[in-house]
N, C-alpha and C positions, 0 to 999 in steps of 0.2 A: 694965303687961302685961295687966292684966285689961279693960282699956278696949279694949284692939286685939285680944282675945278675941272679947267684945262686938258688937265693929264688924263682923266678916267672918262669924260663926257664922249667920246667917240667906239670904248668900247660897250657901252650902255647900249648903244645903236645899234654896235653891231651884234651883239647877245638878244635882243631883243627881234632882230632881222633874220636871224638863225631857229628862233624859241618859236616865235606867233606862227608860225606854218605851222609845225606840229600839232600845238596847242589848239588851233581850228580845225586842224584835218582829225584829231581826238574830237573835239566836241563835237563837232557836225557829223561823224561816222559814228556815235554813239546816238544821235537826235535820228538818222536815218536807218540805224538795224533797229529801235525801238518803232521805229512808224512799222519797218518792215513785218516785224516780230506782231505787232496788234494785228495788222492784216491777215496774216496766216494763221492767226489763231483766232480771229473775227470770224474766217470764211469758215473753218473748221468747225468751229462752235454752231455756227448756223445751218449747218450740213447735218452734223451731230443731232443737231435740235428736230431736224426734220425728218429725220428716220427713225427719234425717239417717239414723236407727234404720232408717226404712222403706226409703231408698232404697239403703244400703248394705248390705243384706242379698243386695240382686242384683245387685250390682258382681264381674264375672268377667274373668280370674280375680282374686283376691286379692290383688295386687301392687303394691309402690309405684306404677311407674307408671301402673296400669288406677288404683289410688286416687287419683292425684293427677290425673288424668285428669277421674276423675267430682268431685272436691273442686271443681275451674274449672268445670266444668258448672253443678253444683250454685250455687252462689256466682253465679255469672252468672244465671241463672232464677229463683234469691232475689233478686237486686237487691242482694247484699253485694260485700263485697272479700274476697279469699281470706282474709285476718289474723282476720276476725269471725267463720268457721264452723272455722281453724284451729286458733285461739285458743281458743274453747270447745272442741273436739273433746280440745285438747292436757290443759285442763286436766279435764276428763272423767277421760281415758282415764289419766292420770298422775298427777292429784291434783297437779301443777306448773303454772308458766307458762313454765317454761324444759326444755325435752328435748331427745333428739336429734331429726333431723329426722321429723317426724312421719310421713309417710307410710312411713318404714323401720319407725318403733314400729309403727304400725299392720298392717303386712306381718309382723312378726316374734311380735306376738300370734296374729296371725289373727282370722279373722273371728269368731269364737262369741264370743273373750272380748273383743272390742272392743265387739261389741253386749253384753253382757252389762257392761260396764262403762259404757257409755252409757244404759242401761237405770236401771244403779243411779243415775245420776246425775242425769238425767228427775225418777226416784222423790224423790230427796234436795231437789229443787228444789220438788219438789211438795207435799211435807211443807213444808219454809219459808214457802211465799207461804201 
């Protein structure tokens, strides 16, 4: 038994000496494009947010459909799809990714607290990055 110890214990070493670099430069290159990746999509979103804040201020009247109206607008002269300024807006204005149809929520806030809740959320993303 002690012989066939012997025999295999040096290449364990050396597989192991060959493996653990990979195996770190994987984990740690997957731990640093995910940092990178929140970043750029952190600043983006708070960008987003702050030309939504501006432009939905003069959106009249207040109403689902004048919203969802200027939402295609909006998303079209961004160069987005409706889902990427809905989607942040929802999760904004909700603290969800799931609600009722948003531009009701946003009609049934009204406008002070929708900006005021997009306002907090700018802030919150600004304090993160």
């Amino acid at each position: 038994m002690n012989r066939r110890l012997r025999r295999y214990s040096g290449s364990a070493v050396l597989e192991a000496a060959l493996v653990l670099p990979v195996l770190f430069s994987v984990a740690f290159g997957t731990i640093e494009y995910g940092h990178f990746y929140f970043m750029k999509h952190t600043l983006e979103g708070a960008a987003r947010l702050g030309v939504l804040i501006e432009r939905l201020a003069t959106v009249e009247p207040f109403e689902a459909a004048a919203i969802e109206g200027f939402y295609r607008e909006l998303t079209a002269a961004m160069g987005l799809k409706l889902v990427d300024l809905a989607q942040l807006t929802r999760l904004a204005v909700t603290g969800r990714t799931a609600s009722p149809p948003l531009f009701d929520v946003l009609a049934l806030l009204g406008r002070d607290e929708v900006l005021a809740r997009l306002r907090a959320a700018r802030n919150t993303i600004g304090t993160a990055s």
